[in-house]
C-alpha positions in Angstrom: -3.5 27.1 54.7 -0.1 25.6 53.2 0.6 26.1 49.9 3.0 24.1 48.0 4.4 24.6 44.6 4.9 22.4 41.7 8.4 21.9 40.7 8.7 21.6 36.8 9.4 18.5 35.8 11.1 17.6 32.6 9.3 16.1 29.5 10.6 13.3 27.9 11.3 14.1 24.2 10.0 11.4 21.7 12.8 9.8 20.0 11.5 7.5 16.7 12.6 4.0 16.5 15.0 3.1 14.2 14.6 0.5 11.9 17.0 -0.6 9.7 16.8 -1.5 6.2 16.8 -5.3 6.3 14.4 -5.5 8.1 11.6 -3.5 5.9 13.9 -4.3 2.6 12.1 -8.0 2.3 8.0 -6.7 3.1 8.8 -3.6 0.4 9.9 -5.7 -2.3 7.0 -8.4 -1.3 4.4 -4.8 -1.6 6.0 -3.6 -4.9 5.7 -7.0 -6.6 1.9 -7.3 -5.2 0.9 -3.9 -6.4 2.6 -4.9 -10.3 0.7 -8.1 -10.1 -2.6 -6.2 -9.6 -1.7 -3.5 -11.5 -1.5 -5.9 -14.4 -4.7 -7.7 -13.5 -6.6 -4.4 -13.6 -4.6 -3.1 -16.7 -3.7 -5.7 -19.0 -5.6 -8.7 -18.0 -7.5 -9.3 -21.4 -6.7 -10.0 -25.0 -3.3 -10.7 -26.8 -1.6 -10.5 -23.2 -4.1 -12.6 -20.6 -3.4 -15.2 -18.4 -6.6 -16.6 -17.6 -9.2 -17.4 -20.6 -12.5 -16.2 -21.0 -13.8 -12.9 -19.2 -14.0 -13.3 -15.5 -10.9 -11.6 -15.0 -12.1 -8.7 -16.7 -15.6 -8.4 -15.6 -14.3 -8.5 -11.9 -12.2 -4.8 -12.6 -14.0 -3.3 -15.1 -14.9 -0.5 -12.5 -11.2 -0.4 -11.4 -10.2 0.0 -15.1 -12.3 3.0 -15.7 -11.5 5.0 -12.3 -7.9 4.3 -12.9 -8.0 5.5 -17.1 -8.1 2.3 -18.6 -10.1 1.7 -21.6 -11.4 -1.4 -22.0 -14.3 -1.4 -24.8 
């Protein structure tokens, strides 16, 4: 019977991509100003401060606005 050994063979490392600012600059600033907009909408969107009349607005994240702290009534 022949018997043959396995030579090692080297592993390739894993080298991360590199990505440079520019390109995630624009889709970090489009994020941030998406998460402020709802932010408001869940926080603020009622009384004195609201955008859209009536209550629809409200009644559509009154669950949001207790989980996240917010009173409401």
């Amino acid at each position: 019977m022949a018997q043959s050994v396995a030579q090692p063979t080297a592993t390739p490392t894993a080298v991360p991509a590199k990505l440079p600012i520019g390109a995630i600059a624009p889709w970090a600033v489009f994020f941030g100003i998406l998460m402020l907009v709802l932010l408001y909408f869940v926080g603020a969107e009622q009384g004195a401060t609201s955008l859209v009349s009536g209550e629809n607005v409200h009644e559509w994240v009154h669950d949001a606005r207790h989980l996240l702290g917010f009173p409401c009534h």
